[in-house]
C-alpha positions in Angstrom: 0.0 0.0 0.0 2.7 2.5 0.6 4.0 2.3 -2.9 0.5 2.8 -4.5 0.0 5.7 -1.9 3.5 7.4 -3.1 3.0 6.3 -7.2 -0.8 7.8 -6.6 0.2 11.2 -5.2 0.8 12.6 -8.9 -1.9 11.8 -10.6 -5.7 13.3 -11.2 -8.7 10.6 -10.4 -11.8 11.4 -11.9 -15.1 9.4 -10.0 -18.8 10.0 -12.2 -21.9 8.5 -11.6 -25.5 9.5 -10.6 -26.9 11.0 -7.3 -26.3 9.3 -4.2 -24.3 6.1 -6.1 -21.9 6.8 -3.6 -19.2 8.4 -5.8 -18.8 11.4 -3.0 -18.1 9.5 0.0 -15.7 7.1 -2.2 -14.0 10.0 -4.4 -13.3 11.7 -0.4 -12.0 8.3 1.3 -9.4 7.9 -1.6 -8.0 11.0 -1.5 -7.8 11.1 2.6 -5.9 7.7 2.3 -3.5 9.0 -0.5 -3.1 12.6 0.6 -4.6 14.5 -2.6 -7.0 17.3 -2.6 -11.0 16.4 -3.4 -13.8 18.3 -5.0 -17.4 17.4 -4.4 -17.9 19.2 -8.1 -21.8 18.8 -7.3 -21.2 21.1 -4.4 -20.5 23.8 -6.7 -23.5 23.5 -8.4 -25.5 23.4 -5.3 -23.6 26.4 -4.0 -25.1 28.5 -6.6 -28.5 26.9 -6.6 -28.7 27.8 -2.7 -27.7 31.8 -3.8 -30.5 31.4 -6.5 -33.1 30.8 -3.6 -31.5 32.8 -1.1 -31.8 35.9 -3.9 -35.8 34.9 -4.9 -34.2 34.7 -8.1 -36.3 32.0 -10.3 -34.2 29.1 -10.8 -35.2 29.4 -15.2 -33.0 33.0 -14.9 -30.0 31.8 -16.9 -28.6 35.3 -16.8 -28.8 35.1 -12.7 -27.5 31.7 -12.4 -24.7 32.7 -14.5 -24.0 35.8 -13.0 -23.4 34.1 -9.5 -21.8 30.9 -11.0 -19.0 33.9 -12.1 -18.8 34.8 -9.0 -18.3 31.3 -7.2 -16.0 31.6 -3.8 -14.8 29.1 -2.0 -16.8 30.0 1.1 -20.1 29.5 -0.1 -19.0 25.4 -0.1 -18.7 25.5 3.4 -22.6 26.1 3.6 -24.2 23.2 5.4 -27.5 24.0 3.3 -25.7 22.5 0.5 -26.8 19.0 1.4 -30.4 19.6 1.7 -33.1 18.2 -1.0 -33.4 21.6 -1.9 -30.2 22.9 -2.5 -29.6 19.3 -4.4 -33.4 20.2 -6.2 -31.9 23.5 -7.2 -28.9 22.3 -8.1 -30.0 19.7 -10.3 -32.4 22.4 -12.3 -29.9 24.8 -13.1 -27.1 22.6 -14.0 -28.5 22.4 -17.7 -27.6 25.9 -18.2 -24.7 25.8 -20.9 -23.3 29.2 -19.9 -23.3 28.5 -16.2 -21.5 25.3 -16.8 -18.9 27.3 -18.8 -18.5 29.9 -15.8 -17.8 27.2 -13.3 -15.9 24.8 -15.7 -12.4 26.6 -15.6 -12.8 26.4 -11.8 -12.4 22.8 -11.9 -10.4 22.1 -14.7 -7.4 24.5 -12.4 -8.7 22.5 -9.4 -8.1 19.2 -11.3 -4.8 20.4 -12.8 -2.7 21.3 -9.9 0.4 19.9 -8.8 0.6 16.9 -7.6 -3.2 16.2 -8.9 -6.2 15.9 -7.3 -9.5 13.2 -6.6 -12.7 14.9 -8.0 -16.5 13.5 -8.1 -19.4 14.5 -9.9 -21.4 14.1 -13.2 -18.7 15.2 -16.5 -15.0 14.7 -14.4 -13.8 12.3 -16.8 -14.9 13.8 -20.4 -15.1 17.6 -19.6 -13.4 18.3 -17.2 -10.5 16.1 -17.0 -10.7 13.7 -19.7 -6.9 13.1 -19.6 -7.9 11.5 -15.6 -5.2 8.8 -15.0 -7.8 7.1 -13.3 -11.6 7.3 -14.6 -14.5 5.2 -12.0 -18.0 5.6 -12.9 -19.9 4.8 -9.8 -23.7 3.3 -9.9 -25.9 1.7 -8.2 -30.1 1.1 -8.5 -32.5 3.6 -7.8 -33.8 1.8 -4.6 -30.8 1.2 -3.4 -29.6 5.1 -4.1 -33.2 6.2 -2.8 -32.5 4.0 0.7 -29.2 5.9 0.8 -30.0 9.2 0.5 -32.9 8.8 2.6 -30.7 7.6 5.5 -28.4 10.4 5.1 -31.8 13.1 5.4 -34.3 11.6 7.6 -31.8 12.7 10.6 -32.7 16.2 9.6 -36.1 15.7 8.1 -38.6 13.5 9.9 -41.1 14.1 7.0 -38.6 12.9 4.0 -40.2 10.2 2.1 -38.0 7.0 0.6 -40.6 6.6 -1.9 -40.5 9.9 -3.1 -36.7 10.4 -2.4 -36.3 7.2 -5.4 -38.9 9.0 -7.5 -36.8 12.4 -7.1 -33.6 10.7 -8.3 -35.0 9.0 -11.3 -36.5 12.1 -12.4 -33.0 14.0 -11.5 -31.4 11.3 -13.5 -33.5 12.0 -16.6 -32.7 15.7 -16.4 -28.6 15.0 -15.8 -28.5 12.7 -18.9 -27.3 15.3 -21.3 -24.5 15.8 -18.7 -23.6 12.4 -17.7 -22.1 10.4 -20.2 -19.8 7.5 -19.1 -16.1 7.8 -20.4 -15.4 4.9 -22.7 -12.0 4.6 -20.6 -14.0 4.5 -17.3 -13.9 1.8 -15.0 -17.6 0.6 -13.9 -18.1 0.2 -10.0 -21.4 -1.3 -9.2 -21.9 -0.3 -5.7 -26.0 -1.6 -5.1 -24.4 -4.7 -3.2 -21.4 -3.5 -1.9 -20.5 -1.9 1.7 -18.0 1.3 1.8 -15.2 -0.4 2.7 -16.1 -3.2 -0.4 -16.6 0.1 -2.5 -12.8 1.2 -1.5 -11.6 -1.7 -1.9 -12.5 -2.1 -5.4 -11.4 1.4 -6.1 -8.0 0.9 -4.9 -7.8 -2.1 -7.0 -8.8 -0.3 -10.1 -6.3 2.3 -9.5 -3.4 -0.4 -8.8 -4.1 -1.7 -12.0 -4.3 1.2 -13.9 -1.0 2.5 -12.4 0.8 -1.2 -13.4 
């Protein structure tokens, strides 16, 4: 392990995949064990869908959304809102705007493209944004097994939250994200529906051993 932690610390790994496949807390978990910086790149997203609601601006104002997604800081990831159905809701709705995904494009691309590389998660890692990845996972799993997740992770918070709507919300999300999620043809497939976290890494750490070799 201490030579694939030392080979992996120059290097950029892109993780894709749909809503709550996972992909976030696996992209995170590889780059705490190999020391690289991570990007949620759906937080970004979300950051700018939360200052869309926060400014009653309609979440259809292109011009708005791009406006803020210009002005993107840093800070605004640290917003704890930014996990929330809604922010995810809003996120999801304004992540189709072509000039908004411009503005916030060059962010990651430098983000990816530092030295000494960097783990990044979300929907386009591996053809937009970094198609020249060393390492390229696309993380899935089924709807109902998604839906159970994410409505572990909220019912904490929310009492109300519905599983059977939380599925029904990701399908639909999926169906709008399609445009934007393409699977690399390079990418490595990681089924996650039957799989625990530390099955998840494991697999992932064997993908990028073998890639590196």
């Amino acid at each position: 392990m201490l030579f694939l932690q030392e080979v992996c610390r120059v290097m950029i790994i892109a993780i894709d995949g749909p809503a709550a496949s996972g992909k976030g807390t696996l992209a995170k978990r590889i780059a705490e064990r190999l020391g690289l910086p991570h990007l949620d790149t759906g937080l970004l997203y979300r950051a700018v869908g939360q200052r869309m609601l926060d400014g009653g601006h309609a979440l259809a104002d292109h011009d708005a959304a791009t406006r803020l997604a210009a002005a993107l800081s840093v800070d605004w990831l640290s917003d704890a809102r930014l996990r929330s159905a809604e922010a995810g809701k809003a996120a999801s709705a304004i992540a189709i705007i072509p000039a908004l995904r411009g503005a916030l494009r060059q962010f990651q691309v430098d983000f990816a493209h530092q030295p000494g590389g960097a783990v990044l998660d979300g929907r386009d890692i591996g053809t937009v944004i970094a198609p020249d990845a060393d390492v390229k996972i696309w993380v899935t799993a089924s709807s109902a097994v998604r839906g159970r997740r994410r409505f572990l992770e909220l019912s904490p918070r929310d009492p109300v939250v519905s599983e059977a709507q939380l599925i029904a919300d990701l399908e639909a999300r999926d169906a709008r994200d399609a445009p934007n999620m393409v699977r690399a043809a390079d990418a490595f497939v990681l089924d996650t529906t039957d799989m625990d976290r530390d099955a998840v890494l494991d697999a992932a750490f064997s993908i990028i051993d073998a890639a590196r070799s």
